[in-house]
FIKOLZA-1660 file (N, C-alpha, C; in steps of 0.1 Angstrom, whole numbers, plus 5000, padded with zeros to 4 digits):
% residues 84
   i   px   py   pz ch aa at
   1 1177 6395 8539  A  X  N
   1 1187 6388 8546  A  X CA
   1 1198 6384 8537  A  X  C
   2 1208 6386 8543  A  X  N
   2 1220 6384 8532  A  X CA
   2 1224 6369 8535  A  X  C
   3 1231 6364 8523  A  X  N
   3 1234 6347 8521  A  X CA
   3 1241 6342 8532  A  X  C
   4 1234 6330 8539  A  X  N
   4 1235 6319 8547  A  X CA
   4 1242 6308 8547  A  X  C
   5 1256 6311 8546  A  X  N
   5 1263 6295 8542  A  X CA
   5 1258 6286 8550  A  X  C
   6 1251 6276 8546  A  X  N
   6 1251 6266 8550  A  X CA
   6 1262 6253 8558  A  X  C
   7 1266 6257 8553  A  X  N
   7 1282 6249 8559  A  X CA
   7 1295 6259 8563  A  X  C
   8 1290 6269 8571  A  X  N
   8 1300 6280 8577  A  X CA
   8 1297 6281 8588  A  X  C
   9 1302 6277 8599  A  X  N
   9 1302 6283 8610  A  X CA
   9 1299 6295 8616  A  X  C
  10 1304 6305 8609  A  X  N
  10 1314 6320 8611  A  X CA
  10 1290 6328 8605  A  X  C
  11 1284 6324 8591  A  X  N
  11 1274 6328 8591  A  X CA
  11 1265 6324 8605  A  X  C
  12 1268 6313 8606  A  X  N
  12 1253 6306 8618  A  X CA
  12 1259 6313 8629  A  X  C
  13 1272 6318 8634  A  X  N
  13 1271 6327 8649  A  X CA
  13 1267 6342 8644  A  X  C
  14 1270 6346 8629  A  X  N
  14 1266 6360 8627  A  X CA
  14 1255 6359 8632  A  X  C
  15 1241 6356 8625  A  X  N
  15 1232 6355 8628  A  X CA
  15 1224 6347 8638  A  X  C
  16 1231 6339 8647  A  X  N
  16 1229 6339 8664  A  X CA
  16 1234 6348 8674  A  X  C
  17 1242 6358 8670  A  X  N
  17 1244 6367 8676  A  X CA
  17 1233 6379 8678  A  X  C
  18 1234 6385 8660  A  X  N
  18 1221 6394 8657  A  X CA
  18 1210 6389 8663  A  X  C
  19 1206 6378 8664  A  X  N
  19 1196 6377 8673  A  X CA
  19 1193 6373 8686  A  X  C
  20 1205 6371 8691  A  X  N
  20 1202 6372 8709  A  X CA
  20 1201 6355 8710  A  X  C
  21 1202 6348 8703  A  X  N
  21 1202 6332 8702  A  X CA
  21 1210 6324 8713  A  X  C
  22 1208 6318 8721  A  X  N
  22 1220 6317 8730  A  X CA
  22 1223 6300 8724  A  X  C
  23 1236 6297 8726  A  X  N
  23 1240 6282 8728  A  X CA
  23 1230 6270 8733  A  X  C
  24 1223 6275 8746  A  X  N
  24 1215 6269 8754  A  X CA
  24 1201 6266 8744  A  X  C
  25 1199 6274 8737  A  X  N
  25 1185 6273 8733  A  X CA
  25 1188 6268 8717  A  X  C
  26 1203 6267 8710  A  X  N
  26 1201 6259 8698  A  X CA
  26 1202 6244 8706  A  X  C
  27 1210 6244 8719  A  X  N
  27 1210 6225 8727  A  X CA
  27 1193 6221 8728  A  X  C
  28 1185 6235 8733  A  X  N
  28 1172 6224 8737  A  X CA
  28 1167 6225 8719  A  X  C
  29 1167 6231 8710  A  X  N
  29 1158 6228 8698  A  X CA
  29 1164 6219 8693  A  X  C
  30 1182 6218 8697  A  X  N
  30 1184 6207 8684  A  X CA
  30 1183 6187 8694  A  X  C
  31 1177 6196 8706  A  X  N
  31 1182 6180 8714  A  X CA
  31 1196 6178 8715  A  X  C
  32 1205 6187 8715  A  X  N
  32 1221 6183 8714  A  X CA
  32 1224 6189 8725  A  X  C
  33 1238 6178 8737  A  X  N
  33 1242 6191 8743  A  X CA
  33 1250 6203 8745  A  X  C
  34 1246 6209 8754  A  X  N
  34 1251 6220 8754  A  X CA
  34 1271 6220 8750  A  X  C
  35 1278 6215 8754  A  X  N
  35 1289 6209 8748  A  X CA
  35 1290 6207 8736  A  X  C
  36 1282 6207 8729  A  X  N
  36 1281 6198 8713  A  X CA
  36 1280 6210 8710  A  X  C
  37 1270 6215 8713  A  X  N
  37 1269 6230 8704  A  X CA
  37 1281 6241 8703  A  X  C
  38 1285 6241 8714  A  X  N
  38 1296 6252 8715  A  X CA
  38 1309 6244 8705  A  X  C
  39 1313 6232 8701  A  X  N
  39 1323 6228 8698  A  X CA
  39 1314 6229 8683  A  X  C
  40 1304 6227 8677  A  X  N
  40 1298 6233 8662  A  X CA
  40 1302 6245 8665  A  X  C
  41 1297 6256 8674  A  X  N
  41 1306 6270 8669  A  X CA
  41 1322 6271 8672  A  X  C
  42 1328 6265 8675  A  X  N
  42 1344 6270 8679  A  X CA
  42 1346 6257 8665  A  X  C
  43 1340 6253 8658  A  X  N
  43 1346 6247 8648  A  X CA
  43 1355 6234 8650  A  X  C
  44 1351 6231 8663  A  X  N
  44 1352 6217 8662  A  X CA
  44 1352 6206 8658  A  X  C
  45 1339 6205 8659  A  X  N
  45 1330 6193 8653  A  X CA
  45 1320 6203 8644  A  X  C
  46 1314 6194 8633  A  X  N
  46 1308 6196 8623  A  X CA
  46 1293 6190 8627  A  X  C
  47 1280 6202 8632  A  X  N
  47 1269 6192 8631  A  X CA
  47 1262 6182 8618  A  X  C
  48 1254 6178 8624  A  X  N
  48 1249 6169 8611  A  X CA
  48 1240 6179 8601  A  X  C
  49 1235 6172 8584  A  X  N
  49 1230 6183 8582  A  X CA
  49 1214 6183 8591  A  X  C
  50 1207 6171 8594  A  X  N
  50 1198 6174 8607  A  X CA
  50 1197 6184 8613  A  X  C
  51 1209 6184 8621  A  X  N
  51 1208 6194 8628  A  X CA
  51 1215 6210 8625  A  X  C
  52 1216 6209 8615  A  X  N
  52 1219 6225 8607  A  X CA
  52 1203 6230 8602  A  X  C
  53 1196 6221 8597  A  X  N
  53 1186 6221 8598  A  X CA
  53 1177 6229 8611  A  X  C
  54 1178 6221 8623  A  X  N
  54 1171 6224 8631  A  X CA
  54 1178 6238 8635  A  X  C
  55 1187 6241 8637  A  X  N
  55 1196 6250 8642  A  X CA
  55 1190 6266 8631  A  X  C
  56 1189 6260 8618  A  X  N
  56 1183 6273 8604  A  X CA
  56 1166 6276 8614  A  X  C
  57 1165 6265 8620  A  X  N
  57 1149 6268 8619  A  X CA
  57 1147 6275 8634  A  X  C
  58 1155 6274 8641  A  X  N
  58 1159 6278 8654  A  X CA
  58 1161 6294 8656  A  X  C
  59 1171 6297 8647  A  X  N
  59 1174 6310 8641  A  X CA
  59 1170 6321 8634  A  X  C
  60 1154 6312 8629  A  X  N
  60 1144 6317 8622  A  X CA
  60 1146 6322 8606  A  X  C
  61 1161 6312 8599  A  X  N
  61 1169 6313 8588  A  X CA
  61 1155 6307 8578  A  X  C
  62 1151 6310 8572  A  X  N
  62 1143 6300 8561  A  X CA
  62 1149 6291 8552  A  X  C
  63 1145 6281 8549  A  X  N
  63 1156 6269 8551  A  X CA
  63 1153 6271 8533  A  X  C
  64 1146 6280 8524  A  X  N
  64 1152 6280 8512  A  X CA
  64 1167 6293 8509  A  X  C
  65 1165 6299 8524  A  X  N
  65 1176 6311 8520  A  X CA
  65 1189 6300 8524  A  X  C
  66 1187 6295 8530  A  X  N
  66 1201 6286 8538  A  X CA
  66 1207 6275 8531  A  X  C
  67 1197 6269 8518  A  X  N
  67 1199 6261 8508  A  X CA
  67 1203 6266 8495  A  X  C
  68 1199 6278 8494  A  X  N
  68 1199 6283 8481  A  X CA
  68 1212 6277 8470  A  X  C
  69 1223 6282 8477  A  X  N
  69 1239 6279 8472  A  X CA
  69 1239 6264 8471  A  X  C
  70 1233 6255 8475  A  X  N
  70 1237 6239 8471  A  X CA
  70 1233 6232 8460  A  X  C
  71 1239 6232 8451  A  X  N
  71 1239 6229 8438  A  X CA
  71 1238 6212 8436  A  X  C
  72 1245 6205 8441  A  X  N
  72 1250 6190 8445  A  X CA
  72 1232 6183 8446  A  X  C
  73 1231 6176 8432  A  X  N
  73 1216 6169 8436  A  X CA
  73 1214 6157 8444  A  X  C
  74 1228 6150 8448  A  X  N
  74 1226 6141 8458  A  X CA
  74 1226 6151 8479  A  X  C
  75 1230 6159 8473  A  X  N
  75 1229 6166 8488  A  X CA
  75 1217 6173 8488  A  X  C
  76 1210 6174 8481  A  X  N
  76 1196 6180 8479  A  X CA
  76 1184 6169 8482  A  X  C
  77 1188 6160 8476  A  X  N
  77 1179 6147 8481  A  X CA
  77 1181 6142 8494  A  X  C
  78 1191 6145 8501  A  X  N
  78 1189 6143 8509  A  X CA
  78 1186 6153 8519  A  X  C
  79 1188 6166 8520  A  X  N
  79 1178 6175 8524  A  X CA
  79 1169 6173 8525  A  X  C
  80 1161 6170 8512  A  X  N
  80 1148 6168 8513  A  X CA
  80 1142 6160 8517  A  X  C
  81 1147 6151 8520  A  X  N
  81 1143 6135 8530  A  X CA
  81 1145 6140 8546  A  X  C
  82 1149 6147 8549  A  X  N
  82 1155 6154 8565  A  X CA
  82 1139 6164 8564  A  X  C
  83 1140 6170 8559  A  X  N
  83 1128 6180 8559  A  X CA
  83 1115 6177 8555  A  X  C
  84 1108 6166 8549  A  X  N
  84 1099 6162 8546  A  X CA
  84 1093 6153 8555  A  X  C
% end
């Protein structure tokens, strides 16, 4: 799998597209609605990292390929408080 920006938009529809992912089905995993999700992909609004989270795991992204690039130890701690 090639690198997963975490904080890109433009990667999370690449790879909701390649896989047939619809809008509707990142609203029921992330509990967001359907509204919310489409304005995270038109780059609207910015989801939380929660739910970038849920959205990696949705997508079937493995959440160390999707982290990899984050260097920042306070944004890692708190990652890992979200995921734990």
């Amino acid at each position: 799998m090639t690198d997963i920006n975490l904080w890109d938009r433009k990667s999370w529809d690449a790879v909701r597209r390649a896989k047939g992912v619809t809008y509707s089905e990142i609203s029921e995993a992330t509990g967001i609605t359907y509204k919310a999700v489409t304005k995270w992909f038109y780059g609207e609004r910015v989801p939380s990292l929660r739910n970038q989270i849920l959205m990696a795991q949705c997508l079937g992204i493995p959440l160390t390929q999707a982290l990899k690039n984050i260097s920042d130890p306070d944004i890692r701690s708190a990652i890992r408080s979200v995921i734990l």
